[in-house]
ZAMARGU-4260 file (C-alpha; in steps of 0.2 Angstrom, whole numbers, plus 5000, padded with zeros to 4 digits):
<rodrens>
0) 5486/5562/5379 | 5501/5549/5383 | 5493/5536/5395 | 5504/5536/5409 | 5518/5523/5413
5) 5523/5515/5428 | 5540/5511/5428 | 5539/5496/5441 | 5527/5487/5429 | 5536/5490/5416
10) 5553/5482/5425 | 5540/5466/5421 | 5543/5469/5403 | 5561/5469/5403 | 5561/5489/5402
15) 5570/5503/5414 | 5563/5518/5411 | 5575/5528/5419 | 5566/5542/5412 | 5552/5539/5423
20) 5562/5544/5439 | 5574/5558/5432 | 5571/5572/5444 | 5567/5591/5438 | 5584/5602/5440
25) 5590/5610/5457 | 5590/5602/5474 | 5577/5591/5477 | 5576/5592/5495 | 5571/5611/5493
30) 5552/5614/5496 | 5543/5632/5489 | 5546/5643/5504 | 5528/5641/5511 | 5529/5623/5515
35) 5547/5624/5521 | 5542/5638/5533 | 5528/5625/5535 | 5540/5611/5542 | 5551/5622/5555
40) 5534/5628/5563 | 5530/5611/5566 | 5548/5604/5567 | 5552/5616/5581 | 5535/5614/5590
45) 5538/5592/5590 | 5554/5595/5596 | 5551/5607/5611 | 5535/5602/5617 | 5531/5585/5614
50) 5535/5573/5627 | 5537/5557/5618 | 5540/5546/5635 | 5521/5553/5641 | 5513/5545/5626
55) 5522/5529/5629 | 5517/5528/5649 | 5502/5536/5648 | 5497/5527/5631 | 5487/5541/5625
60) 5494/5557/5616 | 5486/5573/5626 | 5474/5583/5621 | 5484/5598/5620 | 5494/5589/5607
65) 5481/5584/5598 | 5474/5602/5596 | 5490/5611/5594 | 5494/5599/5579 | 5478/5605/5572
70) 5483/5622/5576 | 5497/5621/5566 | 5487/5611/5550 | 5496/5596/5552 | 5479/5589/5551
75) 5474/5596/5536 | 5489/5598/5525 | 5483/5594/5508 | 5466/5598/5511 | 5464/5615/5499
80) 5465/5631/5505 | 5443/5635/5499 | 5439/5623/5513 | 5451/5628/5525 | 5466/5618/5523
85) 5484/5622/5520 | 5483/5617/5501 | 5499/5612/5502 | 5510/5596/5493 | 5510/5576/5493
90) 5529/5580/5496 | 5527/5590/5511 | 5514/5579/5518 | 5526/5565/5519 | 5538/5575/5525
95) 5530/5582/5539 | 5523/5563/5544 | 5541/5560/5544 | 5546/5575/5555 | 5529/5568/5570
100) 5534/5551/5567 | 5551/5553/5573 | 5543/5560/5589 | 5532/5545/5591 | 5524/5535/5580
105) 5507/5536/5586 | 5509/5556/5582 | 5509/5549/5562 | 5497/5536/5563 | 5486/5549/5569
110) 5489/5562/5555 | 5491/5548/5541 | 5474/5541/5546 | 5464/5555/5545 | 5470/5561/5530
115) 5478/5548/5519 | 5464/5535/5521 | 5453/5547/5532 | 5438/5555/5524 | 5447/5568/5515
120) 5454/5558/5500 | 5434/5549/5497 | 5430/5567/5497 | 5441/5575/5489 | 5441/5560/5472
125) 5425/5553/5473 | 5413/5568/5483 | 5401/5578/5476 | 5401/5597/5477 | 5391/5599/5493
130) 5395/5584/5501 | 5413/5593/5500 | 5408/5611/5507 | 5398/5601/5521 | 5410/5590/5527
135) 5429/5595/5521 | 5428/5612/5531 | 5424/5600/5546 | 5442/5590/5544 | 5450/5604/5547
140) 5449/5601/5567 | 5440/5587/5565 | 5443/5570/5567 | 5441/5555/5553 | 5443/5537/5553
145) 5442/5523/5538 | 5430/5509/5544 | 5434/5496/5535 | 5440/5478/5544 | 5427/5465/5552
150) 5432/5452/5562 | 5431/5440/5548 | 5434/5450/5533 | 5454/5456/5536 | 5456/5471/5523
155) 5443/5462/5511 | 5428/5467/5504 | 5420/5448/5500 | 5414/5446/5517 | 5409/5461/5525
160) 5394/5459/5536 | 5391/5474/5538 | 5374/5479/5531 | 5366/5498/5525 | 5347/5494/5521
165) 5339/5510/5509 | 5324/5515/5514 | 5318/5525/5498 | 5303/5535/5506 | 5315/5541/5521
170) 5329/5543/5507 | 5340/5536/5524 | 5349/5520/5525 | 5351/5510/5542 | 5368/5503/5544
175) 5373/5488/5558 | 5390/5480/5558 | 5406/5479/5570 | 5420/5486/5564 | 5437/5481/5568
180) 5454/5492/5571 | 5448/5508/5564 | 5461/5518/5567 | 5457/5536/5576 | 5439/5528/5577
185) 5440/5531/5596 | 5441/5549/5596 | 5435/5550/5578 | 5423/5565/5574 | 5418/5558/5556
190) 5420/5541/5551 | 5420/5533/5531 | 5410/5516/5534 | 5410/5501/5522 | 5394/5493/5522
195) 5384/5482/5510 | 5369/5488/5504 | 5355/5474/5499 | 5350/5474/5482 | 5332/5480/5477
200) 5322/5477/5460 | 5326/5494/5457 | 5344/5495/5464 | 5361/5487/5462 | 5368/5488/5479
205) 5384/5481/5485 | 5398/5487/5495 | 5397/5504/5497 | 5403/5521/5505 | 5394/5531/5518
210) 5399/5547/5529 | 5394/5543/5545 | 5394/5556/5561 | 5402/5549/5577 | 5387/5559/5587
215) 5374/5550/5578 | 5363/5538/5589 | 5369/5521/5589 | 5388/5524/5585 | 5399/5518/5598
220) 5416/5515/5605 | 5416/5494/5611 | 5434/5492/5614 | 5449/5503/5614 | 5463/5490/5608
225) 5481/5490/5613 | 5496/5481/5602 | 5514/5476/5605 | 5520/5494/5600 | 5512/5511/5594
230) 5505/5517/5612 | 5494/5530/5611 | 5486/5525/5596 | 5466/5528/5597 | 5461/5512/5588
235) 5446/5503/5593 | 5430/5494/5589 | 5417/5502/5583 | 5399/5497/5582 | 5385/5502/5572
240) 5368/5501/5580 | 5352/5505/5569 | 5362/5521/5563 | 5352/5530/5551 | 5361/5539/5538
245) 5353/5552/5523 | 5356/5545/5507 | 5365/5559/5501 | 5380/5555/5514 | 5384/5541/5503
250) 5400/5543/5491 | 5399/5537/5474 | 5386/5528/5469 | 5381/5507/5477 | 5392/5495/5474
255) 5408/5509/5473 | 5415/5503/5488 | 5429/5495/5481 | 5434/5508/5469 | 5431/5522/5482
260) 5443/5510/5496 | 5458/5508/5483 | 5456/5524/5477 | 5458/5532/5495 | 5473/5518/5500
265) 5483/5522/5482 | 5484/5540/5488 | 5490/5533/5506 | 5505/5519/5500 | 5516/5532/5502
270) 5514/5536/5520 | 5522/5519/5525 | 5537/5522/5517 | 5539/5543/5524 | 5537/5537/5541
275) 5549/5520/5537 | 5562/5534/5530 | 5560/5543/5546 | 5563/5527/5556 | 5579/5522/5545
280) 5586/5540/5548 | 5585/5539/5565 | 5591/5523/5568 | 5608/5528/5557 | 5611/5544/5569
285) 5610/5534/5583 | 5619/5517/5577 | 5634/5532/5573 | 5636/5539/5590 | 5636/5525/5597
290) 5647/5513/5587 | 5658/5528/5589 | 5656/5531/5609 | 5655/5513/5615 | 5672/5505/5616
295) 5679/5488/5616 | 5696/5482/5618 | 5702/5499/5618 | 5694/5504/5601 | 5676/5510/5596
300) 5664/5494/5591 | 5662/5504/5573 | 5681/5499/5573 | 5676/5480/5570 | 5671/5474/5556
305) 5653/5463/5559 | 5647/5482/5569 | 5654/5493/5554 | 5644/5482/5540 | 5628/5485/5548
310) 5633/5503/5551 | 5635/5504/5532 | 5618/5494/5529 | 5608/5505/5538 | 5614/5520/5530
315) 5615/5514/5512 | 5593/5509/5515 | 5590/5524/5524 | 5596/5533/5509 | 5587/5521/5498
320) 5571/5525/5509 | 5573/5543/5506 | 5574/5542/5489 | 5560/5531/5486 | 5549/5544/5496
325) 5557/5558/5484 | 5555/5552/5468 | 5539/5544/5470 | 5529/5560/5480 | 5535/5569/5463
330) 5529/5557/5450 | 5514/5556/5461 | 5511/5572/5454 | 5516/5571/5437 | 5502/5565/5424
335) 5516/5556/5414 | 5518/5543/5426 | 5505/5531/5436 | 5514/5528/5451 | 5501/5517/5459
340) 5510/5502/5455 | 5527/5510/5460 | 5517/5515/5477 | 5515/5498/5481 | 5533/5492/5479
345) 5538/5505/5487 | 5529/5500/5501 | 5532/5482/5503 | 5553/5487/5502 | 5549/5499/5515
350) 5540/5489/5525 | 5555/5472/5524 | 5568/5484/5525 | 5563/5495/5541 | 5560/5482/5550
355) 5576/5474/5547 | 5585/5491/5552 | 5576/5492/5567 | 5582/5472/5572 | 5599/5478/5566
360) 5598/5495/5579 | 5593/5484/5591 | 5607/5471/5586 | 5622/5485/5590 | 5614/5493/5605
365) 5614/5475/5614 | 5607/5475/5631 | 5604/5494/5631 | 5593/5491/5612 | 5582/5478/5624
370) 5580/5489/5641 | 5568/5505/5639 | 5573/5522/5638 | 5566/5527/5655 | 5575/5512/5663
375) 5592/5519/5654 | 5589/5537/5661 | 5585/5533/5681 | 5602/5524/5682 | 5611/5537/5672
380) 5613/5533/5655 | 5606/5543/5639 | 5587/5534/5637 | 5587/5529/5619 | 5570/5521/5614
385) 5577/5508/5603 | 5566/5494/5609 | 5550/5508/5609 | 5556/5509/5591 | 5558/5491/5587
390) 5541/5487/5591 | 5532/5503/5584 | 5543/5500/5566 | 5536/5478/5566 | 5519/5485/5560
395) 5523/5492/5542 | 5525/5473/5538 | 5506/5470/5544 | 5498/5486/5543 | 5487/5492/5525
400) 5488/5474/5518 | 5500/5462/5525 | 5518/5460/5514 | 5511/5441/5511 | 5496/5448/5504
405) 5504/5464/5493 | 5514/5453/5485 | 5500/5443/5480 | 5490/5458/5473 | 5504/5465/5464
410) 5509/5447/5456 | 5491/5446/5452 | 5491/5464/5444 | 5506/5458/5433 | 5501/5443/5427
415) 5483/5451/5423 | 5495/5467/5413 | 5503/5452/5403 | 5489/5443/5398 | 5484/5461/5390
420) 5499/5466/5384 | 5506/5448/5377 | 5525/5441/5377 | 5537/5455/5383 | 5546/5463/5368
425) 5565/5471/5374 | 5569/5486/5363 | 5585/5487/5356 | 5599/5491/5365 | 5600/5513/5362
430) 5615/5518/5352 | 5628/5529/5363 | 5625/5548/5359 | 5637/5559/5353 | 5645/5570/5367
435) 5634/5560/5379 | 5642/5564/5398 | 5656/5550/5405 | 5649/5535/5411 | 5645/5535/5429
440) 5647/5521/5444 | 5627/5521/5443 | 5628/5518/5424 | 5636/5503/5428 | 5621/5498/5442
445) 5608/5504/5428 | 5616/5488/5417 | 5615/5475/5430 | 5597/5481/5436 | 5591/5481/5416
450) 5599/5463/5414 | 5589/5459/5430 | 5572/5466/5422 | 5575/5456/5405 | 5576/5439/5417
455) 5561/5445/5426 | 5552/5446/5410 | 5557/5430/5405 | 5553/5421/5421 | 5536/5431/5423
460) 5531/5424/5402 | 5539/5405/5409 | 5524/5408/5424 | 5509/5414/5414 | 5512/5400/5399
465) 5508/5388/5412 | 5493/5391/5426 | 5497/5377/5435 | 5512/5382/5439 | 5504/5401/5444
470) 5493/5391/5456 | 5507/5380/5463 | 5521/5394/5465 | 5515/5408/5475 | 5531/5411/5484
475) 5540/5409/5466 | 5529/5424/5462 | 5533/5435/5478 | 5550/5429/5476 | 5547/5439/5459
480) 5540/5455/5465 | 5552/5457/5480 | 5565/5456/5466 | 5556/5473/5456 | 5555/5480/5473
485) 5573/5479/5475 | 5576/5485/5454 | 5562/5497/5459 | 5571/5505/5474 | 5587/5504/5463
490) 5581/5516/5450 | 5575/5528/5463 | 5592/5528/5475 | 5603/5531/5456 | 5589/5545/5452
495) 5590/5555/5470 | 5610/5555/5468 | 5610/5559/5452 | 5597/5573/5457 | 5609/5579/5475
500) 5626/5574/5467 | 5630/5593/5465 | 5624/5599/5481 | 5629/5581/5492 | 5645/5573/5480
505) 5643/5560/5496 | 5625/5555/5488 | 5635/5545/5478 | 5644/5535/5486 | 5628/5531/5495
510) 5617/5526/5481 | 5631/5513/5475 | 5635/5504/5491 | 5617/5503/5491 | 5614/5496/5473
515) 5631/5484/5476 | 5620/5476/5493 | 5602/5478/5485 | 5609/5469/5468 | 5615/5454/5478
520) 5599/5451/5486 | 5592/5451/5467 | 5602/5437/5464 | 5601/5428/5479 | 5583/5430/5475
525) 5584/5421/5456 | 5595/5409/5465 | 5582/5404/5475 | 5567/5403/5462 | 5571/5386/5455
530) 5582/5381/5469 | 5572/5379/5483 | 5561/5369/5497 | 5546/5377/5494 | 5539/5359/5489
535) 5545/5353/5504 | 5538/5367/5516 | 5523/5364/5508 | 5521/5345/5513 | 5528/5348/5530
540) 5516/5362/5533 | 5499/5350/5526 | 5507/5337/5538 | 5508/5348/5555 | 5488/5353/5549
545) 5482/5335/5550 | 5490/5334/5567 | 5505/5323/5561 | 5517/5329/5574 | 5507/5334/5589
550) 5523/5326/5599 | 5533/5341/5595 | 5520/5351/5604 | 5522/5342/5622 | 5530/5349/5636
555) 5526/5367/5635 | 5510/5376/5643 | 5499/5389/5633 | 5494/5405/5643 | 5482/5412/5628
560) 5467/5418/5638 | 5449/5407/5632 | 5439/5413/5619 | 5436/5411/5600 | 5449/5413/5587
565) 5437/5426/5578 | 5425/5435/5590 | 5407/5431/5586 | 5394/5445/5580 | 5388/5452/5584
570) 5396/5462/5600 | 5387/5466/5617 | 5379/5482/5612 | 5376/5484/5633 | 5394/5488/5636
575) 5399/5507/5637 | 5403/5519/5623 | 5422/5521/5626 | 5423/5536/5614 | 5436/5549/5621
580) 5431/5567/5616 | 5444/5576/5612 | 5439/5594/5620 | 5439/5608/5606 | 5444/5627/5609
585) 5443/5642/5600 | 5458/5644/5589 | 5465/5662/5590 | 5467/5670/5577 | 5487/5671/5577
590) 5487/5654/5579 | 5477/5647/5563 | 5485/5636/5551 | 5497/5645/5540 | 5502/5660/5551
595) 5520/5661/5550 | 5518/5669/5570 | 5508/5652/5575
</rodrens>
């Protein structure tokens, strides 16, 4: 069997494997009939009966909500059908997080935790058979969290505190620990916990993997936390107390954590960049009526120039989003192609370039992007959450690994595949075939995005011939992979027109404004890898840690309230369980996941 290719490592060899992205014939936005019917049920039921203002004052999404969700099987729609899931695709998944999240972003937080880094994916990769007919049929309205940050550890494993002790007679283990920002954790039913186990003579221990029920004794809600955007979102601290857990609620053997974690989140990189789509599509819908209804000087603002280039950003990305979440769900699914590497540069370019639409949104609305939408309503205006959206999109950029961070990993990831793979070899240029169908507009962007690749080769072999230069330039190296994120997103944007050019001629048009911008952020990119103050920043930096200017400080009064920078552990276990249990009812029979009546 072919090992699979990625086709964003390989733009790190000089390659574009444009046949890595080509998309199967017909219209790609066309689901099987199940999963569209699917969408509308849900679609219609977001649209009608969800009031996206009550989450945002009441900072919590209803119970009712949550339960007709589950009604519908948004909670559980990949899970397969034998355990009571929808059993339905990667695609459709992402698209339905798209179709919630443009409700409220809490409403896609809430299904992409529970089953993108929820217990479902551990479960369904690394669970053994009855471990997967105890607890997957219990996903279906049940709750799941991924418990994974400390205080102190971030989203790294090399300084987790906490500990699962084994007790072999028992065959239990006994797990304490805090854990930090577990999304859903506060109304969690089920919960994946990262914990190290001590090694024994006869064990390896290590980090490691346990299913740990929200009812057991000693699991507790400490603190519901709340953040700049994404009210309602049920994410606290949750702490583990003498929890005793059977040894056969552990996934994968001791010392799999790691494995079993990335495992989970490479299934998950792809929720970022659905709900960043949906986020771009919305902004362009509004940024149209309103560049069109708002005049100036006689004349709508889309009229003037500086309003009508961030008109045509927005759209050009937003199409660019939307065809990274495309081709990448179907790669996903493809054996030919390891898209964990593509996963992850899609989401950093989701990530950069939502938030940069949102500020852009907020840019053409003016004082009405800044005011709320219930401010706009009472005295008389459409109430257009722009600012609501602003704050929920600045997340992407911190949430599942920080875009600092990801571009680290993935530099790493690439320098590691070129000490492997050697110097990158480019393949001759192929001759044109006969009868080969006229060159295109995204022919031409294909040349300019393969030239790009051959100069990342070469400045990703100038890197790894000399470490101290890999130590030294860390922001050369990002600068490297925001470049293949930009190629990356490229290929898939000429891919997706080429794919809808016969059912949407306008696709095109699309894909090469957006290849013309993207391409010039490429070069201002290389620009800026030899020609830079990065030295400089460095040494400014080193100075302002050593208290060199203090003075520049003066004259301004810091309202932080006291405490550490990194909470001590471990918590007050005293303090009450804040757990909100989210009352279940008996689904009716015409209403069960899947009934085209439901």
């Amino acid at each position: 069997m072919t090992e699979p290719v990625s086709y964003g490592a390989q733009l790190f060899r000089g390659r574009l494997r444009t046949d890595l992205l080509r998309l199967p014939a017909g219209d790609p936005r066309r689901l099987p009939a199940g999963e569209e019917a699917f969408l509308e049920r849900l679609r219609r039921y977001c649209a009608q009966d969800i009031d996206a203002e009550a989450i945002e004052r009441d900072d919590r999404i209803p119970d009712e909500v949550i339960e007709r969700l589950k009604d519908l099987g948004a909670m559980s729609i990949k899970l397969p059908t034998r355990w009571g899931g929808q059993g339905l695709s990667n695609l459709c998944y992402l698209r339905a997080l798209m179709i919630v999240n443009s409700v409220h972003a809490s409403l896609g937080e809430l299904l992409a935790a529970h089953q993108a880094i929820g217990l479902i994916q551990p479960l369904l990769l690394f669970g053994t058979p009855p471990q997967q007919d105890a607890f997957l049929p219990r996903c279906v309205r049940g709750i799941s969290a991924f418990a994974l940050t400390e205080p102190e550890t971030g989203n790294g494993l090399e300084r987790l505190r906490t500990t699962a002790v084994l007790d072999p007679a028992r065959g239990t283990y006994t797990l304490n620990g805090t854990k930090l920002w577990t999304t859903n954790g506060v109304i969690a039913d089920l919960l994946v916990v990262m914990a190290d186990v001590p090694a024994t003579a006869s064990t390896k221990g290590g980090t490691s993997v346990f299913v740990v029920d929200a009812d057991a004794p000693g699991v507790g809600v400490e603190h519901r936390s709340t953040f700049l955007g994404l009210r309602g979102l049920e994410n606290g601290v949750i702490r583990l107390r003498d929890v005793v857990v059977p040894a056969d609620h552990r996934i994968g053997e001791e010392g799999d954590g790691l494995e079993v974690a990335l495992a989970a989140q490479d299934t998950g990189r792809l929720s970022l960049p659905a709900v960043s789509a949906a986020s771009a599509k919305w902004s362009l819908r509004i940024a149209r009526e309103w560049a069109c209804a708002r005049l100036q000087q006689g004349r709508p603002i889309g009229r003037f120039e500086p309003v009508a280039a961030k008109v045509a950003s927005i759209g050009a990305t937003a199409f660019a989003l939307e065809a990274v979440v495309e081709v990448t769900a179907r790669n996903a699914e493809r054996d030919v192609c390891d898209t964990r590497f593509d996963a992850e540069l899609a989401k950093l370019f989701a990530a950069e370039h939502s938030w940069r639409i949102a500020d852009e949104l907020l840019q053409l609305r003016g004082g009405r992007g800044y005011e709320t939408a219930s401010s706009a309503a009472a005295r008389g205006e459409r109430g257009v959450p722009v600012e609501r959206h602003a704050r929920d999109v600045r997340i992407g950029r911190i949430f599942d690994g920080s875009t600092e961070a990801l571009r680290h990993f993935l530099a790493d990831a690439v320098l590691l595949r070129r000490a492997e793979e050697g110097p990158a070899v480019r393949p001759d240029a192929a001759p044109e075939e006969a009868g080969a169908a006229p060159r295109t507009v995204l022919d031409d962007h294909r040349d300019r995005a393969l030239r790009a690749a051959e100069r990342l080769a070469s400045l990703t072999d100038r890197l790894h011939a000399d470490p101290t230069a890999r130590r030294s330039r860390q922001r050369g190296l990002g600068r490297l992979v925001d470049i293949a994120a930009e190629l990356y997103a490229v290929g898939a944007s000429c891919a997706y027109a080429e794919a809808l050019r016969a059912h949407e001629p306008g696709s095109v048009r699309l894909a090469d404004v957006f290849c013309r911008q993207a391409l010039q952020r490429v070069e201002h990119l290389f620009a800026r890898f030899d020609r830079n103050t990065d030295a400089d920043d460095l040494a400014l930096a080193q100075e302002v840690f050593e208290a060199g200017h203090l003075w520049l400080e003066d004259g301004v009064i810091d309202t932080s309230l006291d405490g550490p920078w990194v909470a001590a552990l471990p918590h007050d276990s005293s303090r009450p369980d804040l757990r909100r249990r989210v009352p279940r009812r008996t689904t009716a029979a015409h209403e069960r996941p899947g009934n085209p009546d439901g």
